[in-house]
N, C-alpha and C positions, 0 to 999 in steps of 0.2 A: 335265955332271959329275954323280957318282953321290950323292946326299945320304945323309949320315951319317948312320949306325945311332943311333936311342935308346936308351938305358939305363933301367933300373928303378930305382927307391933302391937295390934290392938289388946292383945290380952288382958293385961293388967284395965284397962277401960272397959270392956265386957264384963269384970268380975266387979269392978267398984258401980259396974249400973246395975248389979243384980242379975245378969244374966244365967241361964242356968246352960254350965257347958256340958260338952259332951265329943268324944271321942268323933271323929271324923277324917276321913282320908290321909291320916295318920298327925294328924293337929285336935287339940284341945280349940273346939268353936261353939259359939253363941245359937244353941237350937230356938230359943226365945226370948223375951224378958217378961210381958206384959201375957204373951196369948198367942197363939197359934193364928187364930181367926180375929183376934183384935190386931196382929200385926198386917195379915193379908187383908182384911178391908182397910187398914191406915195406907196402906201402899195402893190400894184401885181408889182411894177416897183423896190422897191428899198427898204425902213424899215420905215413901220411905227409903229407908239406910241402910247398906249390910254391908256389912265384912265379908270381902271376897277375896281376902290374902293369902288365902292357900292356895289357890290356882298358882299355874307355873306358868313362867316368862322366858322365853328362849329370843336370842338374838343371833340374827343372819346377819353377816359381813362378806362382800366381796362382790365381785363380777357376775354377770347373769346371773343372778339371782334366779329369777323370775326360771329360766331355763332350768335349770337343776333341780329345784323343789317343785316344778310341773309333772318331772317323773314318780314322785310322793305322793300327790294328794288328786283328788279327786274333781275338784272344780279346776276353772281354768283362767289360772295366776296372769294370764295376758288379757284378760280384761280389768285388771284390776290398777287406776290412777294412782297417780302419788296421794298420799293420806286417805286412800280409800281402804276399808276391812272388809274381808271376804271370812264369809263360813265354808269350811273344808273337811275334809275327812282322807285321815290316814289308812288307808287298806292294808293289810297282808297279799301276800300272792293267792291265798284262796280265798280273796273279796270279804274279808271279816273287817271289821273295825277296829282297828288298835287305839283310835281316838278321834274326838271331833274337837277341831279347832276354831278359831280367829283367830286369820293372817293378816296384818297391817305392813302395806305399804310407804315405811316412815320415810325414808328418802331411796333415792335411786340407785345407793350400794348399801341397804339395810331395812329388811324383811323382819317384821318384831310379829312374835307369836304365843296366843295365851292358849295354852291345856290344861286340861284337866289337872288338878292335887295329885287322883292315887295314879295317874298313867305319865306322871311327868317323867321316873327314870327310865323308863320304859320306850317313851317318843323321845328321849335326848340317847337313846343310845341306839334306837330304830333310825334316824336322821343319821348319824356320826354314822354310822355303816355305810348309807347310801347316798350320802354326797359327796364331792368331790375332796379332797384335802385342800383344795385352796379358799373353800369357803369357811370362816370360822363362825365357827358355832358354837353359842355364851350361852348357861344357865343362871337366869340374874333374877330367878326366883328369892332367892333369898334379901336378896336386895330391894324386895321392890313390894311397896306395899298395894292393896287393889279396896276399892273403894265405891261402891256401888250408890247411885241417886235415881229412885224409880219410881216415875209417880206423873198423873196429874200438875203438879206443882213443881215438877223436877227444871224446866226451863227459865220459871221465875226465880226458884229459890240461885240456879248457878248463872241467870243473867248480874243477878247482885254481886257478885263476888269473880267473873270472869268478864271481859269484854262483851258487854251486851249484842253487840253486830254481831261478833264471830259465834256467841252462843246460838243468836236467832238462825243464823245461816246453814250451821254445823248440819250435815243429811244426818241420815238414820245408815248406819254401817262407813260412816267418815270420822276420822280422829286427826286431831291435831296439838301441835307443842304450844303449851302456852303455861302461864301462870297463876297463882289466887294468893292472895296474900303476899307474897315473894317467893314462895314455893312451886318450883318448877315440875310440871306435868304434862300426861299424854292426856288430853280430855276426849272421849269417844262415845258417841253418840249411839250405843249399844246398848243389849241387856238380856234378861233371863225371865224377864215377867211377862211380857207384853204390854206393858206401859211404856211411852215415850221416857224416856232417861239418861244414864249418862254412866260409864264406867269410867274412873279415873285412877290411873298408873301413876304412881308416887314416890318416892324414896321410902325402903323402908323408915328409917329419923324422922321422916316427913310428916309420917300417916297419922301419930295422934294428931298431931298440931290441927291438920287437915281436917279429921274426924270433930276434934272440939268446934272447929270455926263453922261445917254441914249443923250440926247439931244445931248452934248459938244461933246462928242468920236464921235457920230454918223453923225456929219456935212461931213465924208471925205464919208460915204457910203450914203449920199444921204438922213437919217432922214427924217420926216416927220411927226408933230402933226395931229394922228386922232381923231371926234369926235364920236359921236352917230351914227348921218349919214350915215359917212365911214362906219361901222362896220354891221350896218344893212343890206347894200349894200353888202358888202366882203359877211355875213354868207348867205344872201338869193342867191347869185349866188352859193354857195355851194347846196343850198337846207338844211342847217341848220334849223332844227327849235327852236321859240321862243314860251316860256311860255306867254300863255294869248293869241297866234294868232294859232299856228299851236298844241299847246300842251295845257291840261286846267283840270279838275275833270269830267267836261261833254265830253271830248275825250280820248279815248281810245291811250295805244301806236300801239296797231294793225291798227286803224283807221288811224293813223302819220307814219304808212311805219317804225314802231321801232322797229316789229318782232327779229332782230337780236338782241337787248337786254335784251329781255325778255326770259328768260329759262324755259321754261314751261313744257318740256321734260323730263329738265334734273336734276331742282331743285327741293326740298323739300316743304311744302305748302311756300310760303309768301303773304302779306295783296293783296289781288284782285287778286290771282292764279285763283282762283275758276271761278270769274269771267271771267277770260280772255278765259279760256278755252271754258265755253261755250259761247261768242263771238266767239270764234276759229273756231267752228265746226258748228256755222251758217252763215261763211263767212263774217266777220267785213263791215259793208259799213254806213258811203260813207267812201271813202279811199282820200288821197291825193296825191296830183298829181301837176306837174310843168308844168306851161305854158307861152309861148311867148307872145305876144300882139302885133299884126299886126296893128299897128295904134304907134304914138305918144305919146299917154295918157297914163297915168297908170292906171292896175289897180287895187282899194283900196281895204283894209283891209274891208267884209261886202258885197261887192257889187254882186251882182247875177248872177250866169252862167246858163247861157240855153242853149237848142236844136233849132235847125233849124226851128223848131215850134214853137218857144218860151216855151217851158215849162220849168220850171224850175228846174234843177237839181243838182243846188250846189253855193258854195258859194266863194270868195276871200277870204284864211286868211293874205295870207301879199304881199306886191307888191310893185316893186319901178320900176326905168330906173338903166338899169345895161350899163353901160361908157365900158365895154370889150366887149358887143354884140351890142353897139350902138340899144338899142331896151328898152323897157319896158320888164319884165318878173313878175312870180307870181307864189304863191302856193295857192293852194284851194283845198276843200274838194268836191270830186263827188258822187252823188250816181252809183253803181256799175254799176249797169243795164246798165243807162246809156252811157259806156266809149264807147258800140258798135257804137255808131252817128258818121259820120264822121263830124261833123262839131259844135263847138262849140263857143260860144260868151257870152263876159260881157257887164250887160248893165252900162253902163255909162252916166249918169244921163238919157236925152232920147233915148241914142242910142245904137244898138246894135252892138260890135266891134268885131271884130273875132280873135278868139285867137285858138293858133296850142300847143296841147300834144309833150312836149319837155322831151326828158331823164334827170336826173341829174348826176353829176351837171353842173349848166350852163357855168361853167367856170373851167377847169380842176385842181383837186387840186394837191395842191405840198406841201404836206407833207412829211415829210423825215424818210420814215416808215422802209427802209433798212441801216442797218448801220454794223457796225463791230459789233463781241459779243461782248458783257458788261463786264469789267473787273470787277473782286471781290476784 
């Protein structure tokens, strides 16, 4: 028998705005309301809102912290200040991906961490294995509602409603305890799109409240409910990548172009060093690569890239039409050799469509990575 979809707090709000849902990492979620390309230009144009309450929330208690989840993950937890968030990556011992994280820094005996929806029992019981029995370690997924503000207007719409200083101040990967309305949250200055914005951690009870007051304040900067869609849209013209398409146990982060997280130089052993290393020094392939699509079509998640001979040398991991290059674009994995061809094509279903090696990311981001110093 097939187990039942979860819901977000949001649910019942998704279905009374018309959202059309749909099956997702084992949740019933909001793929649209309005448009696909109507929601991702509201979000590069003005602020958009999404429901991010199926991500999982895990919370670290105890003593060294920092020490114990160093031998986990892949970047390195000793540069990371109090209320500062770090992107991480969980390995296997053969350097696969079991998941990619943000790890926050919330005080000095507790490590707060959000993963992924479909890999949350999976890193709550990969953890519990390999840490020590005195650190506890909470699953407060369910509790806790997620709340996404990403835009152009993202800074004015949450200076109106949070401490205007502390929002101006807040870096780009820093979170802090504060509140809106009287509802208490983690406000963090993160996201998925490449817009400056803002993820907020909430009580599940909390999140409508929450969701109505973004909506209500946000009508004068232009607001805009995003779904699914949106978001896949926003992260893949970043060149973001997604667990299960571009990241998996069978890819490597060398393989995914995630080099710069991986401290292999600098750090101490952690689970799949060993491996990555000697990956390292036989040159990781296939590698991954962003590409345009010279045609109409997209293309999909699976479908095969060749050489001008038809031979087959790699594959699509995720692909949509991007509405700010007015084009289709893609990531996919190459083998190396290969990248020398000057000409490359997907086939789609019979035909062969030619697609052009683009830089990333496809769309410039605007994160708001310079700011004043941080006051104490």
């Amino acid at each position: 028998m097939q187990k039942a979809l979860s819901r977000t707090p949001l649910y019942k709000a998704h279905v009374a705005m018309g959202a059309r849902m749909v099956p997702f990492a084992g949740y019933e979620m909001p793929v649209q309301y309005k448009g696909v390309i109507e929601e991702t230009k509201g979000c590069r144009s003005t602020v958009g809102l999404f429901d991010v309450s199926h991500m999982g929330q895990f919370s670290l208690r105890g003593s060294d912290l920092i020490t114990h989840l160093q031998k986990l993950v892949t970047n390195d937890l000793s540069k990371l200040a109090l209320h500062q968030a770090q992107y991480s990556l969980l390995c296997n011992e053969k350097g696969g991906v079991i998941d990619d994280l943000i790890i926050y820094r919330r005080s000095e005996k507790e490590l707060y961490i959000c993963v992924n929806a479909s890999n949350r029992q999976v890193d709550f019981e990969w953890m519990r294995e390999h840490l020590p029995s005195q650190i506890s370690l909470a699953d407060q997924s369910d509790q806790t509602g997620l709340i996404a503000v990403q835009g152009p207007q993202a800074e004015a719409l949450m200076s109106q409603l949070a401490p205007s200083e502390l929002v101006a101040r807040l870096k780009y990967y820093w979170a802090i305890d504060t509140e809106i309305a009287g509802i208490p949250l983690l406000l963090s200055r993160t996201g998925y799109t490449g817009e400056d914005g803002f993820e907020i951690y909430v009580k599940s009870e909390n999140t409508e409240a929450l969701w109505n007051l973004l909506l209500e304040k946000g009508k004068q900067h232009g607001i805009i409910p995003c779904g699914l869609g949106a978001r896949d849209t926003l992260r893949l013209e970043m060149g973001y990548p997604l667990h299960g398409h571009e990241l998996s146990t069978e890819i490597s982060p060398l393989q995914a172009g995630l080099n710069w997280v991986v401290k292999l130089e600098t750090k101490a052993s952690f689970i799949g060093k060993d491996s990555l290393l000697r990956e390292q020094a036989l040159n990781p392939s296939p590698i991954l690569k962003a590409f345009t699509v010279q045609d109409r079509r997209i293309a999909r998640q699976g479908y095969e890239l060749v050489t001008e001979n038809q031979q087959t040398v790699g594959h699509i991991s995720s692909g949509t039409f991007s509405p700010h290059l007015n084009a289709p674009i893609a990531l996919g994995f190459v083998a190396k050799p290969s990248l020398n061809s000057e000409k490359f094509f997907v086939k789609i279903r019979n035909d062969l469509v030619p697609v052009k090696l683009s830089s990333l990311p496809f769309v410039p981001s605007r994160v708001k990575r310079n700011l004043p110093p941080r006051q104490t």
